[in-house]
MARLOGU-855822 format. One record per residue: residue number from 1; residue in one letter; x, y, z of N, C-alpha, C in turn. Coordinates in steps of 0.05 Angstrom, whole numbers, plus 5000, padded with zeros to 4 digits. Layout:
REM MARLOGU-855822
   roba   bator     nu     nv     nw    cau    cav    caw     cu     cv     cw
    NUM       A      X      Y      Z      X      Y      Z      X      Y      Z
...
***
This chain:
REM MARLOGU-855822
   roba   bator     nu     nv     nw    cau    cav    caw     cu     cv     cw
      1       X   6681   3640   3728   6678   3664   3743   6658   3660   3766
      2       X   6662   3664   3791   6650   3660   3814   6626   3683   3814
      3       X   6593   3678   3822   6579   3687   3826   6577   3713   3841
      4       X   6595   3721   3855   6607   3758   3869   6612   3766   3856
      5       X   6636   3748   3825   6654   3761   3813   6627   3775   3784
      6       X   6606   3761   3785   6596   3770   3765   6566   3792   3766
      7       X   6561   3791   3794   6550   3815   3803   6560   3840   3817
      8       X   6582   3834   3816   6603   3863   3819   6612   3876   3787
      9       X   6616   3859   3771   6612   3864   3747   6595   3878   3727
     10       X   6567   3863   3741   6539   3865   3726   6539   3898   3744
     11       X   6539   3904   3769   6539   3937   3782   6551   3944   3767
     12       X   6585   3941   3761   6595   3968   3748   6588   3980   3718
     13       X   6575   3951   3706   6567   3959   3678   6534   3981   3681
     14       X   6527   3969   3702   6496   3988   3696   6511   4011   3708
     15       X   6525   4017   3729   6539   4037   3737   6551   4054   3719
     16       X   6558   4052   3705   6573   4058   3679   6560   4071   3655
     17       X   6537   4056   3656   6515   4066   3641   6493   4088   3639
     18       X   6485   4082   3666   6476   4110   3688   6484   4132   3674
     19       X   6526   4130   3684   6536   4147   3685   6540   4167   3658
     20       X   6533   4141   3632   6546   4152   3604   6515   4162   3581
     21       X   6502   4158   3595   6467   4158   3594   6460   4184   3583
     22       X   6466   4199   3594   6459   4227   3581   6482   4240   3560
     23       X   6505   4231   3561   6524   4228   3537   6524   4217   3515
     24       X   6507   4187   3521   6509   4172   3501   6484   4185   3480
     25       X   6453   4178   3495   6431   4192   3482   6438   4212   3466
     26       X   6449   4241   3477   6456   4265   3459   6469   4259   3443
     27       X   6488   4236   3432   6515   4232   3413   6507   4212   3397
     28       X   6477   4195   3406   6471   4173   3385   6451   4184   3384
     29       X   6426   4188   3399   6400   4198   3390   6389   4176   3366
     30       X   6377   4179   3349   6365   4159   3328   6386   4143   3313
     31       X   6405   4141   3321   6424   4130   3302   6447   4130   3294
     32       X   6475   4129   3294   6499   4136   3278   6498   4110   3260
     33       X   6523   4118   3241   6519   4102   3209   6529   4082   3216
     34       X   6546   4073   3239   6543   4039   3251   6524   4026   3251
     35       X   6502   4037   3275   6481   4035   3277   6461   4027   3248
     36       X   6459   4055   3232   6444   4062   3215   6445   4035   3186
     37       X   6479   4038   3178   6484   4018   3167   6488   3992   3172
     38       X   6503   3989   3192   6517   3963   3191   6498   3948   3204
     39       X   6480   3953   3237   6463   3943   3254   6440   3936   3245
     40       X   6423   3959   3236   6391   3957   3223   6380   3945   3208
     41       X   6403   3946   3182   6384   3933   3166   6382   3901   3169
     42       X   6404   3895   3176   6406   3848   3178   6386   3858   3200
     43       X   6383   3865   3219   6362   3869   3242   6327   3869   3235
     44       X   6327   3885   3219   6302   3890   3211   6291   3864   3190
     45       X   6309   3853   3173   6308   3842   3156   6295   3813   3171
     46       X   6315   3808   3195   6319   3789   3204   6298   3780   3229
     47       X   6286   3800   3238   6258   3800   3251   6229   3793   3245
     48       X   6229   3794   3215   6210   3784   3199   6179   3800   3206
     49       X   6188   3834   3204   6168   3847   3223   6144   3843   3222
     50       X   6110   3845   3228   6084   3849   3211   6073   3866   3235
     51       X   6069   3885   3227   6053   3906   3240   6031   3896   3260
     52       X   6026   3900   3285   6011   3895   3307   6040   3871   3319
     53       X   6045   3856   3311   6071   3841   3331   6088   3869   3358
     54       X   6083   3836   3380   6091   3851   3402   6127   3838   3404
     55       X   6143   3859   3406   6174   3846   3409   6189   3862   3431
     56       X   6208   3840   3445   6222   3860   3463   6239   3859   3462
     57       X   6246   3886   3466   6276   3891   3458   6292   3888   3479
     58       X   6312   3874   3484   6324   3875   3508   6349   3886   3513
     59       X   6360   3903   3535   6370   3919   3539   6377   3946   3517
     60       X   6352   3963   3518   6349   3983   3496   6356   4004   3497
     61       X   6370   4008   3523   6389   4042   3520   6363   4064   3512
     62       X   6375   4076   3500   6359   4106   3498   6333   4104   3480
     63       X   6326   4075   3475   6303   4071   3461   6309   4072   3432
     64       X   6319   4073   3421   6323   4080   3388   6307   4064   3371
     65       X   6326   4027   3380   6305   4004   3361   6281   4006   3376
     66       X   6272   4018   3395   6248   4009   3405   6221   4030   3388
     67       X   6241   4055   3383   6223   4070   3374   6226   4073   3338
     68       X   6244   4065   3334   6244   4060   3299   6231   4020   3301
     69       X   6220   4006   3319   6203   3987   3313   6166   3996   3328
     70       X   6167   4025   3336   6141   4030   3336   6128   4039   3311
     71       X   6150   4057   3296   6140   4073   3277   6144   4055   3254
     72       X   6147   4026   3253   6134   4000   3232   6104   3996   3242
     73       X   6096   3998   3263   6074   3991   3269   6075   3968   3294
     74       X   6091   3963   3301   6097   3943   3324   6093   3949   3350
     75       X   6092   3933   3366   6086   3939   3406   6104   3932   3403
     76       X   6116   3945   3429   6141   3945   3437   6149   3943   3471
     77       X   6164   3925   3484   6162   3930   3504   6192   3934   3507
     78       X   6213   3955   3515   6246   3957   3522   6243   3957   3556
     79       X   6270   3933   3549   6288   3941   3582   6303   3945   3580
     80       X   6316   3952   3608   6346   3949   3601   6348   3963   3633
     81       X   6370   3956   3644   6384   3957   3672   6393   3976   3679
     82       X   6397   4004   3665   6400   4029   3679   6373   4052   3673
     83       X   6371   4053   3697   6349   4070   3699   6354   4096   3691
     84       X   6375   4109   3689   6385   4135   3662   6377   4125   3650
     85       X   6381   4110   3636   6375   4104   3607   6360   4098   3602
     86       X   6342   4086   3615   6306   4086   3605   6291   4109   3612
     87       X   6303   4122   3628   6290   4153   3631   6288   4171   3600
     88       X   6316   4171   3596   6322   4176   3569   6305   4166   3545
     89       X   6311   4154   3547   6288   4137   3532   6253   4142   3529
     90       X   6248   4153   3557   6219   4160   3561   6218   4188   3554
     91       X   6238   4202   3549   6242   4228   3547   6240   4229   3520
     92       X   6247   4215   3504   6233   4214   3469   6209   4222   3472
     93       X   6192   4233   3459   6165   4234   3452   6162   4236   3420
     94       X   6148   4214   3413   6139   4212   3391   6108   4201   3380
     95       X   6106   4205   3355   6071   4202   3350   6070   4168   3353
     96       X   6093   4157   3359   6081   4132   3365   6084   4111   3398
     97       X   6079   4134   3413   6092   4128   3437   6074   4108   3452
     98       X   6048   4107   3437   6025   4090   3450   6030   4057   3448
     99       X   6051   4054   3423   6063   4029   3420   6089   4017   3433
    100       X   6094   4043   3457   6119   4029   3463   6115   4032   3489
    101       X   6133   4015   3516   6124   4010   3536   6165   4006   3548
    102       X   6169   4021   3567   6201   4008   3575   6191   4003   3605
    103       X   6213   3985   3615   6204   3983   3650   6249   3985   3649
    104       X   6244   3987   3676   6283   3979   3681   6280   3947   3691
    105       X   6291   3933   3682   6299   3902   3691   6330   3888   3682
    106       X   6331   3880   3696   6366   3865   3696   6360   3838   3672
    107       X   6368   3841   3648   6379   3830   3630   6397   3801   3636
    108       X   6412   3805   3659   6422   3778   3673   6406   3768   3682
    109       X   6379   3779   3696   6369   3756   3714   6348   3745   3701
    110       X   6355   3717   3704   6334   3701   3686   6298   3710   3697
    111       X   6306   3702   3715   6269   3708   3733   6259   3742   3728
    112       X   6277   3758   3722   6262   3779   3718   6246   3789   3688
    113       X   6271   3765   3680   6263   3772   3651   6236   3754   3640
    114       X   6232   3729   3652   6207   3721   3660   6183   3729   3671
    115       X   6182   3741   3687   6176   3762   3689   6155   3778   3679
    116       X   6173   3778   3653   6154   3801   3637   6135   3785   3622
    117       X   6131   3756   3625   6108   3741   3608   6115   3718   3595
    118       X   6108   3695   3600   6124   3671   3585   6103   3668   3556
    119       X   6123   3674   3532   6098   3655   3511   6089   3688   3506
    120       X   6091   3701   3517   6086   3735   3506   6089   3741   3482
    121       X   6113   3738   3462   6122   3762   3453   6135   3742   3420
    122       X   6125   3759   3397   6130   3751   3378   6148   3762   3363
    123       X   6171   3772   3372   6201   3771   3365   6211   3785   3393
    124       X   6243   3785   3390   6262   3792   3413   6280   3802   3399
    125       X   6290   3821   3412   6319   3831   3396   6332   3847   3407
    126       X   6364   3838   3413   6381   3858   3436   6407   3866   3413
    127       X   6412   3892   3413   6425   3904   3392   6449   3921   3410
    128       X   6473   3908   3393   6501   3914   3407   6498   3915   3441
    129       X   6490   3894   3456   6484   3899   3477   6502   3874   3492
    130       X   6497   3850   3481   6506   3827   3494   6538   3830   3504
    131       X   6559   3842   3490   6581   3850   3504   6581   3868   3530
    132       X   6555   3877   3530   6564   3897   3559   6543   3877   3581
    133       X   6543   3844   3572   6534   3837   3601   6544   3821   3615
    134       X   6546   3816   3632   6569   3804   3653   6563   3762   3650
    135       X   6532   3766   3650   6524   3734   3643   6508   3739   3622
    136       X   6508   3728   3610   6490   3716   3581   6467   3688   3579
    137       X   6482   3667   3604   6462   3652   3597   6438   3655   3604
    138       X   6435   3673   3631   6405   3667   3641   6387   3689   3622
    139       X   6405   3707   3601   6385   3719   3578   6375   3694   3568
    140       X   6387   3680   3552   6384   3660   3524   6360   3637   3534
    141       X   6367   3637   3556   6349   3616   3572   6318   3630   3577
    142       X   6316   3650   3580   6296   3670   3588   6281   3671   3559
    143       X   6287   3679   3545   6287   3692   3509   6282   3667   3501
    144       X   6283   3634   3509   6268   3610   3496   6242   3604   3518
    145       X   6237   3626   3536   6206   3617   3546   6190   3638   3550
    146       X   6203   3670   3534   6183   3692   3533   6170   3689   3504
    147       X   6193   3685   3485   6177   3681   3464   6163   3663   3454
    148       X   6133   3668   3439   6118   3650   3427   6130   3631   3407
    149       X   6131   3602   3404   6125   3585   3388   6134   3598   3360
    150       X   6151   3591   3346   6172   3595   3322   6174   3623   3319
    151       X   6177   3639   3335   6187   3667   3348   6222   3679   3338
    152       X   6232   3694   3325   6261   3695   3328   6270   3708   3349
    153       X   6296   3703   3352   6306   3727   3375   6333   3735   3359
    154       X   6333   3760   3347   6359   3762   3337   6371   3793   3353
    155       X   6402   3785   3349   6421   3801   3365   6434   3811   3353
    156       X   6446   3828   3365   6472   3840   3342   6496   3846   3365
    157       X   6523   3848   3359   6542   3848   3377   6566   3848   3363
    158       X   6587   3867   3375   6607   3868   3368   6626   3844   3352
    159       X   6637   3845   3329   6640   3821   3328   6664   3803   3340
    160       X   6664   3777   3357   6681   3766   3366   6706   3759   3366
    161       X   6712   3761   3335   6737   3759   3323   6743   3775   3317
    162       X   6743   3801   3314   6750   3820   3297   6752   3851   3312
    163       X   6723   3854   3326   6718   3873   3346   6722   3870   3374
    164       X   6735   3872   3386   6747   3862   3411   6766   3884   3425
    165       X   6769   3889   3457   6791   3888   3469   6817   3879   3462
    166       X   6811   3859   3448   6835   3845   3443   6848   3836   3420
    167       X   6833   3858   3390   6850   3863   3362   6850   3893   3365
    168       X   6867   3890   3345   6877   3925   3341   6879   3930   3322
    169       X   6869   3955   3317   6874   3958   3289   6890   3966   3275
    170       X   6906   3959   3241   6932   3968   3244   6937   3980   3216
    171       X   6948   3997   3210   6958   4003   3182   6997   4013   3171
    172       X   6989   4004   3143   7029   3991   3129   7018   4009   3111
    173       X   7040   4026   3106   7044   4044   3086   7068   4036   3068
    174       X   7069   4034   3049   7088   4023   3027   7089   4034   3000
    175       X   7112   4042   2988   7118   4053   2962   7122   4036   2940
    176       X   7098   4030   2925   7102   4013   2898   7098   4035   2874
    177       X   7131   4036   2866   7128   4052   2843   7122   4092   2848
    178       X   7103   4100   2841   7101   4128   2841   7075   4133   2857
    179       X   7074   4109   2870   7048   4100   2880   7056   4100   2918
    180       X   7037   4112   2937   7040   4106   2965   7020   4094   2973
    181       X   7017   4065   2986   6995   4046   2985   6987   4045   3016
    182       X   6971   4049   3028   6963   4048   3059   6947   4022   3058
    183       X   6956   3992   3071   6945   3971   3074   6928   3972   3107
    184       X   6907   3974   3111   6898   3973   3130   6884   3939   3139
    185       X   6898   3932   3162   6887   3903   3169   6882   3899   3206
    186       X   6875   3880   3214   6881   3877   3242   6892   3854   3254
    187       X   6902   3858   3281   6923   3852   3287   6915   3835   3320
    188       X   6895   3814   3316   6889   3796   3352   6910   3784   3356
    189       X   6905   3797   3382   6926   3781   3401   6918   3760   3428
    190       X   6884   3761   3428   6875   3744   3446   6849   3735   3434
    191       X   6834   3706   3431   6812   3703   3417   6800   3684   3434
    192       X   6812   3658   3440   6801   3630   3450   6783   3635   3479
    193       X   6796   3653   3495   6793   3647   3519   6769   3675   3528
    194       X   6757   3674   3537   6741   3702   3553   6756   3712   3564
    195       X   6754   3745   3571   6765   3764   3574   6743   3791   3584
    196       X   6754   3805   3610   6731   3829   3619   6757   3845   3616
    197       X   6751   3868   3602   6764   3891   3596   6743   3921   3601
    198       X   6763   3943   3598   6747   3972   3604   6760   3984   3590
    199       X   6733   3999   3574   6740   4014   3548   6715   4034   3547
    200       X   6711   4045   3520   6689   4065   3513   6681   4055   3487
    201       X   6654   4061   3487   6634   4068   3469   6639   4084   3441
    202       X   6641   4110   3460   6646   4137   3442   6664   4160   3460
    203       X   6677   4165   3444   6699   4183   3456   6690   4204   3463
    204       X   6697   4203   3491   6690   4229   3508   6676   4221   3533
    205       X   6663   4201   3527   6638   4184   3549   6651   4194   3572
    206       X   6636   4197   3590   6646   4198   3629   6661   4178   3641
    207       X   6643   4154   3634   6656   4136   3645   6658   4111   3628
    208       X   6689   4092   3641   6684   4074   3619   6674   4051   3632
    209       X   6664   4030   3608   6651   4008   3617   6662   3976   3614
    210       X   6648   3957   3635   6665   3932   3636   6663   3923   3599
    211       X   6681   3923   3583   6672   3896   3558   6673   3864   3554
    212       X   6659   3849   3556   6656   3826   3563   6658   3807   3536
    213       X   6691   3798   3532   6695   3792   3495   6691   3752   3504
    214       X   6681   3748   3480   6675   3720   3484   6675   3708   3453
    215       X   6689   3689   3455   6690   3668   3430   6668   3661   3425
    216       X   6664   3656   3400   6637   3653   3389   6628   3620   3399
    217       X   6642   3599   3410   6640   3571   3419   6623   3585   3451
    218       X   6631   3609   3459   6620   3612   3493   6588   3621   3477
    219       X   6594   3644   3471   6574   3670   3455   6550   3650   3439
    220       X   6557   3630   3428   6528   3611   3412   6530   3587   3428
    221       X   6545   3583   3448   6551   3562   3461   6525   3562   3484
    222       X   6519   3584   3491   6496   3590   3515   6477   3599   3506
    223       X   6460   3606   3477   6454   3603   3461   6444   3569   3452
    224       X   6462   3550   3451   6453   3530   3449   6444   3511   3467
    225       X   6460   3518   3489   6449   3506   3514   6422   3511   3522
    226       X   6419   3532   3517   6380   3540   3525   6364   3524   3495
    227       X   6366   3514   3489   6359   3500   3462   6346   3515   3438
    228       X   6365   3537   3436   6367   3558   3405   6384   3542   3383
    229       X   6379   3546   3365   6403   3533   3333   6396   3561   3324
    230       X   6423   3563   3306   6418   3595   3294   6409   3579   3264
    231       X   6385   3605   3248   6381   3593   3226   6381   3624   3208
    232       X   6396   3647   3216   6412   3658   3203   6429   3687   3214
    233       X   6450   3685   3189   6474   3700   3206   6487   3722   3192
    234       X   6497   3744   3190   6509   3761   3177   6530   3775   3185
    235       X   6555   3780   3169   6572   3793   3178   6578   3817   3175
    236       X   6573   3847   3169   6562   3872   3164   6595   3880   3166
    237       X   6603   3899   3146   6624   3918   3142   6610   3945   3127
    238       X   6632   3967   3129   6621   3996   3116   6634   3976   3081
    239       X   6616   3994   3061   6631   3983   3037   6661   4007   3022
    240       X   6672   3990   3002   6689   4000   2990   6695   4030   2998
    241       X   6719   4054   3003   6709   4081   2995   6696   4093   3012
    242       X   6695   4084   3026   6672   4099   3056   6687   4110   3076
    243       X   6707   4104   3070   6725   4115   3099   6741   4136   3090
    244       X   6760   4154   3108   6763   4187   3098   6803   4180   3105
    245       X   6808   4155   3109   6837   4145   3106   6851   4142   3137
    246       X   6827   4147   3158   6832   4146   3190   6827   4115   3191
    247       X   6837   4118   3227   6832   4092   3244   6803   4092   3245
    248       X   6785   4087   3235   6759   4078   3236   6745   4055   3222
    249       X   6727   4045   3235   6721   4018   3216   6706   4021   3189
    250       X   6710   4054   3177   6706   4060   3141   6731   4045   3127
    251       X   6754   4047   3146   6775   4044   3126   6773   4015   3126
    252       X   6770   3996   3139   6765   3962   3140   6740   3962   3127
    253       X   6740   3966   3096   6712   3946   3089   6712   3917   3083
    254       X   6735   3908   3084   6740   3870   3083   6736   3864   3109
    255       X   6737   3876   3129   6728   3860   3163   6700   3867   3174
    256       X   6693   3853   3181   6665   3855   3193   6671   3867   3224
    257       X   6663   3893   3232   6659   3902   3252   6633   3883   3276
    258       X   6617   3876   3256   6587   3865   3271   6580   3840   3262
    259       X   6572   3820   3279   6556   3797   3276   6526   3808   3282
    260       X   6514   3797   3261   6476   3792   3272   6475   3766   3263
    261       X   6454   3761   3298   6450   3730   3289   6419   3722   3293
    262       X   6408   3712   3286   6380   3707   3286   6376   3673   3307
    263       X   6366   3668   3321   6359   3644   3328   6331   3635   3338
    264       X   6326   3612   3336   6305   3603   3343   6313   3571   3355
    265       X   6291   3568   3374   6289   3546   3381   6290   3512   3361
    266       X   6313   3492   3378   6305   3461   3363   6275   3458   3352
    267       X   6256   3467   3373   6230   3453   3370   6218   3472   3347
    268       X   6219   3495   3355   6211   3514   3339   6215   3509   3304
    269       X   6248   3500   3312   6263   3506   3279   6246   3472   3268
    270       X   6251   3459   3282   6239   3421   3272   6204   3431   3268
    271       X   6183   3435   3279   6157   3444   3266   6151   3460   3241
***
C-alpha cells in the first residue's frame, strides 16, 4: 500500500471517529460485557499492574482503560488521534483524575509517539484499537523505545481469524428426533491476504469506519520486526449459555471473538 494510500486512510479513520465520538462514549461509557468480559480481564492480568507504574495507553477513545487503570493506582498517560474523543475522555471526571493525563497524537506516527518519552513508561497497552489503524508498524517500533527495560506492551484486537470483515456468522437449524437443534458456527471467506473494509462498531454509529483485517503472520509479523517475541497470549469467548439464541457473539462460546497478546522485547525477554 503506497504512502497517500495510507494517510488518506489514517484521515478517514480519525475522521470517522470524530464523527462516532459522542455516540460511541454515551453507548460504551465504562464498559459493555465485551469489553467488561472478554477484553479486561487477560488485560489487566497481563500488565502485571503495581500501583504508582506509569503506562500508556495508546489510542484510548473515551478514556475507559485509562480511567479503570487510574483507579488501581497507576499514572496514566492516553492518546489517541481524534480529538472528540479525547475531549470525551476529559469530560469524565473522576476522584482519580490527578493520575491521568491524555494529549491527541497519531498512533501511526512513529516520531510522535516518541515523542512522548523514550524509556518513560512501565507498561503500554492499546485495547481493540489496532484494527482501526491504517499502519501498525511505526506503533510497534515506537512501543520498543518508550518503554522501560522488561516493560510489557499488551493489546487486544479483534480476532484475526474469526472476527473479521471477512467471516460471517452463520447458523443450521436441524430436527433430531423431538428435538430442534440451532448449530451456530462461522463461515471465512478471506484470511491470508490484508484487506481495508467499512463497517461499524455499534449499531446506529454516524459514521462508519475504515477496518484494517490482517493475518496474524502481518499483525505479529511487525511486532517482530521491531524486535518484540510474544511471551503470552489468550483467546477470550462469552462462556456456555450466555447468549439469548441471536446473531451475537453469546451464541459462539467455542470461537474466540478476541486475541490479547502481551509482548516484550528479544533483549528484554533474554535478561
Amino acid at each position: 500500500m503506497s504512502d497517500d494510500r495510507h494517510k488518506a486512510l489514517n484521515r478517514a479513520s480519525r475522521d470517522a471517529w470524530d464523527a462516532n465520538a459522542a455516540f460511541w462514549d454515551d453507548r460504551m461509557g465504562e464498559g459493555n460485557d465485551f469489553h467488561l468480559q472478554l477484553v479486561w480481564p487477560a488485560t489487566e492480568r497481563f500488565l502485571e499492574l503495581r500501583q504508582g507504574m506509569h503506562v500508556l495507553d495508546v489510542a484510548c477513545g473515551n478514556g475507559l482503560t485509562s480511567r479503570r487503570l487510574a483507579a488501581i493506582g497507576v499514572r496514566v498517560l492516553g492518546v489517541d488521534v481524534s480529538r472528540e474523543m479525547i475531549d470525551r475522555a476529559r469530560a469524565h471526571r473522576t476522584e482519580h483524575d490527578a493520575r491521568i493525563e491524555y494529549r491527541v497524537a497519531d498512533c501511526t506516527d512513529e516520531q510522535a509517539l516518541l515523542g512522548l518519552g523514550e524509556g518513560r513508561f512501565d507498561a503500554g497497552v492499546c485495547n481493540m484499537a489496532i484494527h482501526d489503524l491504517a499502519e501498525i508498524r511505526p506503533l510497534f517500533l515506537a512501543m520498543s523505545r518508550v518503554l522501560r527495560p522488561g516493560a510489557p506492551f499488551v493489546f487486544s484486537v479483534l480476532h484475526p481469524a474469526f472476527n473479521s470483515s471477512n467471516a460471517l456468522m452463520t447458523a443450521e437449524v436441524e430436527e433430531i428426533g423431538t428435538d430442534v437443534i440451532t448449530t451456530y458456527s462461522m463461515k471465512v471467506r478471506q484470511y491470508l491476504e490484508p484487506t481495508v473494509t467499512s463497517g461499524i462498531a455499534l449499531l446506529g454509529q454516524p459514521s462508519a469506519q475504515p477496518y484494517f483485517n490482517r493475518p496474524l503472520r502481518v499483525l505479529l509479523g511487525s511486532a517482530f520486526d521491531a524486535g518484540f517475541v510474544v511471551d503470552a497470549l489468550e483467546e477470550t469467548a462469552f462462556p456456555p449459555g450466555a447468549g439469548d439464541g441471536g446473531f451475537g457473539w453469546k451464541s459462539y462460546p467455542h470461537i474466540p471473538p478476541v486475541l490479547i497478546v502481551r509482548l516484550r522485547t528479544i533483549a528484554q525477554t533474554r535478561a
